[in-house]
N, C-alpha and C positions, 0 to 999 in steps of 0.2 A: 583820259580815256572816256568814250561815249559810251553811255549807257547800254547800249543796243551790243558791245562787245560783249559785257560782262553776261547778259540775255541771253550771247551766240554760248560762250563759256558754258553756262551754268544749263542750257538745253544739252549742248553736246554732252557735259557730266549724267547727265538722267539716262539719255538715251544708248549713250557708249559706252564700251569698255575704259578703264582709265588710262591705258594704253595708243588707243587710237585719238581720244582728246592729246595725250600727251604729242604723237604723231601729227596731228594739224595745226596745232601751239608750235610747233619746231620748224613743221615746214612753212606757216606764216610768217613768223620771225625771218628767216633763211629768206623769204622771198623781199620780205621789204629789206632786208641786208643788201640783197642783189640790186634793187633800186639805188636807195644811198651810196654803194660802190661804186655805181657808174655816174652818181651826180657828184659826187666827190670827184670824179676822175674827170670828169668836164666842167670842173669848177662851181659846183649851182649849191650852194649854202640854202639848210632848212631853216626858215624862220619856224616852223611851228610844225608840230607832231601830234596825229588825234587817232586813238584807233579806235575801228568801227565796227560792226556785225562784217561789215565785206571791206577789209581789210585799212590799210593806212590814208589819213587824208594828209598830204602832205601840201605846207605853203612853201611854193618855192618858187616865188617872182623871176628869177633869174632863168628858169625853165625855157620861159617862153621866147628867151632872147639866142636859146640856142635853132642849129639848123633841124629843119624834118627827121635827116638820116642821125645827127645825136639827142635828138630825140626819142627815135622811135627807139632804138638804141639803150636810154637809159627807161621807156617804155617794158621791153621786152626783156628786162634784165631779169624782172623777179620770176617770170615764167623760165629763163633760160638757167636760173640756178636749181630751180624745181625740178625742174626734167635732168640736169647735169646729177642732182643728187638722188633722183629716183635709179637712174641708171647704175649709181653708186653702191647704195643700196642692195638693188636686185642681184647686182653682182657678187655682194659681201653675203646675200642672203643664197644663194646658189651654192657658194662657197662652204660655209657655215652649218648651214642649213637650220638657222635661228628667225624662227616665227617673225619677232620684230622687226628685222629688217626689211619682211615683205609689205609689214602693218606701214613703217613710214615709207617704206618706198613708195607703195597706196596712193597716201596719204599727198605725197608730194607730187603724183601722176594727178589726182584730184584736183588738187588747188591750180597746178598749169593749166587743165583742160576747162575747169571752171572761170579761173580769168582771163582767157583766150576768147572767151563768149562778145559778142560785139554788141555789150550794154554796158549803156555810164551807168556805172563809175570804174565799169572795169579796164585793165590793161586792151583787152581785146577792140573794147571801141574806141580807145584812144588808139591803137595802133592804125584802124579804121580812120578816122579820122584825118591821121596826118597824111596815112597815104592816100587818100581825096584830096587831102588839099594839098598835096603836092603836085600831082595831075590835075585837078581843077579847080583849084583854087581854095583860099581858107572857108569863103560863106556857103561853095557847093559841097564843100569835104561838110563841114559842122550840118546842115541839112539832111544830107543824105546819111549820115551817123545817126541823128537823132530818130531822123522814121524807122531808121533799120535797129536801132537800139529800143523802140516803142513799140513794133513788130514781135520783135525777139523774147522782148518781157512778157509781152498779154500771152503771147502762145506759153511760152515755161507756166506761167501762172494756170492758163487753160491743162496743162496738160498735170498740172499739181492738184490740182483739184478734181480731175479725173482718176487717179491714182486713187487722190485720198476717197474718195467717196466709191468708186468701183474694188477698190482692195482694201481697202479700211487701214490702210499705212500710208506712209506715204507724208504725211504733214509735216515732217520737218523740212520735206521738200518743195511743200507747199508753199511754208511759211519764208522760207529763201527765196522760192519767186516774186512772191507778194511785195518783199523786203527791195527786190532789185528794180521791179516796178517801181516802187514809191522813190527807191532813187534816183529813176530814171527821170520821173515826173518833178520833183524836186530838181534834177539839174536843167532840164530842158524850159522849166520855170525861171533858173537863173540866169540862161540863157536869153530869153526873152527881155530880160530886164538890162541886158547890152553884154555878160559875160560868156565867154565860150563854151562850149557843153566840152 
């Protein structure tokens, strides 16, 4: 596990309820479940498992030897069980009418809509990604991802830092942007060096 998770861990502890840390631990887990489900189902074996501030980095060589559409596929898997389990959730918290349910259903609305953002390293710009280079090809999809992934970062980070310093909150929101830039800048670096963002 990389440092920067236990960071993410021990902020959300300070800042949250222990309820809703427990709520994004659940639905994290659940979403890279949803990954692994579908690389298992299309064959793609992990060599290596690292978690991060923004969620799994998974090596899985065999990935890249599948097609666009099982791709993007096992891509949108961990968003598609977020949202499967929010609707679960909402439903059982309707029913019920038990606080927590609404707290993870939250929670798992959160994390879909957060990884949906079209910044490396997240789902959203890989999803980005393949479908450019499906339509035009792998070097104009990996370009046009990365300006649109460099774009998306500096503004979140701009508008973190307007928060934090106009509301005087705001900094853990800050500090996510900041986090997702330096990812961004970090892959678009390994990029350069001949691997794919």
């Amino acid at each position: 596990m990389n440092a920067s998770f236990w960071l993410l861990v021990l902020l959300a502890a300070i800042v949250s309820p222990l309820t809703v840390v427990a709520a994004i631990l659940t639905a994290a887990a659940l979403h890279e479940l949803g990954h692994l489900a579908a690389m298992r189902y299309y064959g793609v074996s992990v060599k290596r498992f690292r978690l991060t501030a923004f969620g799994a980095e998974l090596d899985a060589p065999a990935l890249a030897r599948l097609s666009y559409g099982r791709e993007l596929i096992v891509t949108l898997a961990g968003v598609t069980v977020n949202l499967f389990c929010a609707v679960l959730l909402a439903l059982l918290g309707l029913r019920t009418w038990r606080e927590w349910c609404f707290v993870f259903a939250g929670a798992h609305l959160v994390l879909a809509a957060f990884n949906l953002l079209p910044v490396v390293p997240l789902d959203g710009a890989r999803a980005l990604c393949l479908a450019l280079s499906f339509f035009l090809g792998p070097a104009t999809g990996e370009r046009i991802t990365a300006a649109v992934s460099l774009a998306c970062s500096l503004a979140l980070c701009a508008l973190g830092l307007k928060l934090s310093l106009e509301l005087h909150s705001g900094w853990l929101f800050a500090f996510a942007a900041f986090g997702l830039l330096w990812g961004t800048l970090r892959q678009l670096g390994l990029a350069r060096g001949g691997k794919s963002v």
